[in-house]
C-alpha positions in Angstrom: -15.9 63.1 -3.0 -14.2 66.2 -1.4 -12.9 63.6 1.2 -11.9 61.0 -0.8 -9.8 63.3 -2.4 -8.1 65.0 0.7 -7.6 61.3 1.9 -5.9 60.8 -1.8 -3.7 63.9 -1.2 -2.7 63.1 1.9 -1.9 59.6 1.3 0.5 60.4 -1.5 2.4 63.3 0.7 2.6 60.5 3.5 4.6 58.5 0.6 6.4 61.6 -0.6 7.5 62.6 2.5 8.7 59.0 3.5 11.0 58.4 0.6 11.9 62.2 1.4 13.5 61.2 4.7 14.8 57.4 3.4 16.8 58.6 0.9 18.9 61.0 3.4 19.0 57.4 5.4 20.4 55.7 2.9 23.0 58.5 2.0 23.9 58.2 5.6 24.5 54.3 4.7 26.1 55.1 1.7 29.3 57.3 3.2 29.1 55.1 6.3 30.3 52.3 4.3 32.5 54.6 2.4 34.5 55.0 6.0 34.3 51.5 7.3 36.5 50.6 3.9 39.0 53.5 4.6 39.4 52.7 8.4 39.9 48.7 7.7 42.3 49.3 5.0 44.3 52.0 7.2 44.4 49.5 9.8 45.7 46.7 7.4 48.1 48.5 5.5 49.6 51.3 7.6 48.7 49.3 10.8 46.7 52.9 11.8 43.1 54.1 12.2 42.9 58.3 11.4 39.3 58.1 13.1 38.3 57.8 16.3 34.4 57.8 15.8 31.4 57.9 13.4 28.0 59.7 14.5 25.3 60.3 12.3 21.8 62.2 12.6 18.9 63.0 10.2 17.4 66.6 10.9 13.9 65.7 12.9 11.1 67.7 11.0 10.7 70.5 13.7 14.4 71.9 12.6 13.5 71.4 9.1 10.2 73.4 9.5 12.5 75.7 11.7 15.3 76.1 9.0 12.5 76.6 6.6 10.9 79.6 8.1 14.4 80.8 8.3 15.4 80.7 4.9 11.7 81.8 3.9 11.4 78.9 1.9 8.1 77.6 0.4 6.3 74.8 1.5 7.6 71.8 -1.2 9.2 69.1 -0.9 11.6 70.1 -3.8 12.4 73.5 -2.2 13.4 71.7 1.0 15.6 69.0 -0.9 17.4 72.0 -3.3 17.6 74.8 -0.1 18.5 72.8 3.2 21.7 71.0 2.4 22.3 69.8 5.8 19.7 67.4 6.4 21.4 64.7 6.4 24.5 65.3 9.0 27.7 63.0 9.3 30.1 63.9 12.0 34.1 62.0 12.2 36.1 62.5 15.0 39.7 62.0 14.1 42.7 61.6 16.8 44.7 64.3 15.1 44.6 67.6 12.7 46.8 66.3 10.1 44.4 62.8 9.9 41.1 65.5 9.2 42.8 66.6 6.1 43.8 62.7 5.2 40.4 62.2 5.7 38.9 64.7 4.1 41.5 64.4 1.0 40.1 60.4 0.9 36.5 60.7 0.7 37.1 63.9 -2.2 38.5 61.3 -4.1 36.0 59.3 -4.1 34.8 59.0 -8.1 30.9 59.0 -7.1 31.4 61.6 -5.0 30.0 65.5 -6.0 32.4 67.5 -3.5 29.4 71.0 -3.3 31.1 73.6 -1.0 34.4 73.1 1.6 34.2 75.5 4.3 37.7 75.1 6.7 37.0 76.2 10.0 40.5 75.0 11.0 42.8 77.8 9.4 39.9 80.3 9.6 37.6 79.5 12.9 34.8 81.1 13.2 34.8 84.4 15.4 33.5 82.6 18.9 36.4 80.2 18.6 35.1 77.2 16.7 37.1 74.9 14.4 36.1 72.2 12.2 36.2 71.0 8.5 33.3 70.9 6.7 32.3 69.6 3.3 28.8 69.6 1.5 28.7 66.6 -0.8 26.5 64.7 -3.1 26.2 61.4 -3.0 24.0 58.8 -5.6 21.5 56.7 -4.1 19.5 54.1 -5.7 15.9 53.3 -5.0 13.7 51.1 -6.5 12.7 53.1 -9.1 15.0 56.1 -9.4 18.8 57.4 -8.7 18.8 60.6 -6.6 22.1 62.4 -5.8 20.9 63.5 -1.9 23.3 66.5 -0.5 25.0 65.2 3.0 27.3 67.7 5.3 30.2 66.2 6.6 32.0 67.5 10.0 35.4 66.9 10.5 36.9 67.3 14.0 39.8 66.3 16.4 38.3 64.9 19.6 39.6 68.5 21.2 37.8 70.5 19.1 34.6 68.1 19.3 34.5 68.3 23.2 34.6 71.9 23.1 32.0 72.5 20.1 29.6 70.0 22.2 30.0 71.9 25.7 29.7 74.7 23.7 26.4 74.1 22.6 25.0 72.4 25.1 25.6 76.1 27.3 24.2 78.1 24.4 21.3 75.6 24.4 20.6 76.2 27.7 20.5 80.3 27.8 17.9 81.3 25.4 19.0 84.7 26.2 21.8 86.8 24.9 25.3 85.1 26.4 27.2 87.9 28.6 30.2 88.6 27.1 32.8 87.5 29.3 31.2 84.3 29.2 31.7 84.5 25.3 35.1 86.0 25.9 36.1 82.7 28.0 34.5 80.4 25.4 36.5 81.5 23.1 39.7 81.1 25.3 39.1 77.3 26.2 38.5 77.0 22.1 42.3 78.7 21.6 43.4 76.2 24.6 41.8 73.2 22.7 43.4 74.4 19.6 47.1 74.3 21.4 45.9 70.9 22.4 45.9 69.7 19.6 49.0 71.1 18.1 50.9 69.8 21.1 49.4 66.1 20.9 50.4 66.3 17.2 53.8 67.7 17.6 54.2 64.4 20.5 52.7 61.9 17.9 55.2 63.0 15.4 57.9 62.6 17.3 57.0 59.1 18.5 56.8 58.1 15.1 60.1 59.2 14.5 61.8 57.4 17.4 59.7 54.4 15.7 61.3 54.7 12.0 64.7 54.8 14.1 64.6 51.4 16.0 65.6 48.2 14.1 63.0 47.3 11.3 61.0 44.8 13.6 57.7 45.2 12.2 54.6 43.3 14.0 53.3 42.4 9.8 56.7 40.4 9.7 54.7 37.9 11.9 51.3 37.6 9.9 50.6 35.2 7.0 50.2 37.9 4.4 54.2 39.0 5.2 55.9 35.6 5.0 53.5 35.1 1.5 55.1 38.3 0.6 58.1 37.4 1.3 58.1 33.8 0.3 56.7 35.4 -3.6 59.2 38.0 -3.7 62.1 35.2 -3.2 60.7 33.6 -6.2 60.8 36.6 -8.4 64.2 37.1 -7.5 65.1 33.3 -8.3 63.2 33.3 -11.6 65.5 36.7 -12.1 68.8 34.8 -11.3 68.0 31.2 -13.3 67.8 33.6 -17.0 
């Protein structure tokens, strides 16, 4: 009997634990999809995409146990879901600082969308030099027999700022040990010279785009089906407007 039941028990945790880690899968889905619509319609309608690339990771359950035994939590599943918000990671990579913000601005609009916490590592970097935007959302899943709002981080980045946050670790990863300090003191300086990267690469797109607005209105749309059916319905409103 006393086996039965621990074969019971540990049957219905197998389940548990499971939809546990499909439902920060499907929340993963769930803002993927969210993006794919935003870049396709930037790349429609402003003939632009703000994003560069997409990665997404569930935590494995060694850094849950790990984060866990961090946070002293107790051993439930519930605990776990209401305490460790980052479970479910997203990462975007965007070409410039101004398109994180865009970006960032989009998806906060976004009616289903529970906005938890925005922490702006951009006008306040952390002390060893990194930068990044961050947002702690909630997002509705539906499952078979239940809705679930599941809590998803979101990291926002330039590709600058992502090379250097991925170096970073990866040198971190390797030293167990305490890092010397000038090699935290140089760390730091490559993170300012990203940072002046990026504002130069900005300050050089801008400018392009204002050379662009200057030259003769020769747009690439004034080619494509959907301009001359603009143009061909805008005539008639303005011959409907003349004939009254």
């Amino acid at each position: 009997m006393k086996n039965e039941l621990e074969a019971i028990t540990y049957k219905t945790l197998q389940t548990e634990l499971t939809r546990f880690f499909l439902a920060y899968k499907f929340a993963l889905n769930e803002v993927e999809t969210k993006i794919n619509i935003l870049q396709e319609e930037f790349k429609l309608i402003h003939d632009y995409n703000p994003i560069e690339h997409v990665s997404t990771r569930v935590k494995s359950p060694k850094s849950i146990l790990l984060k866990m035994q961090k946070k002293e939590l107790p051993p439930a599943i519930e605990s776990i879901r209401d305490n460790i918000r980052d479970i479910a990671g997203l990462r975007i990579t965007c070409s410039f600082v101004e398109d994180i913000y865009k970006v960032s601005a989009m998806l906060q609009a976004q009616n289903d969308i529970e906005v938890v916490d925005v922490k702006d590592y951009i006008a306040y970097p952390k002390e060893n030099g990194y930068q990044s935007l961050h947002l702690i959302i909630k997002i509705p899943i539906f499952m078979s027999d239940r809705m679930e709002k599941v809590y998803t981080e979101i990291q926002i980045r330039t590709i600058a700022m992502d090379f250097w946050a991925s170096l970073e670790h990866k040198i971190y990863y390797k030293y167990n040990k305490e890092v010397p300090a000038h090699i935290r003191m140089e760390l730091k300086e490559a993170a300012l010279q990203a940072a002046e990267l990026d504002r130069k690469m900005e300050r050089l797109n801008k400018e392009i785009n204002i050379l662009k607005e200057n030259e003769a209105e020769s747009s690439l749309l004034d080619t494509t089906p959907v301009a001359h059916l603009a143009q061909y319905l805008s005539q008639l409103t303005f011959d409907r407007k003349d004939s009254k």
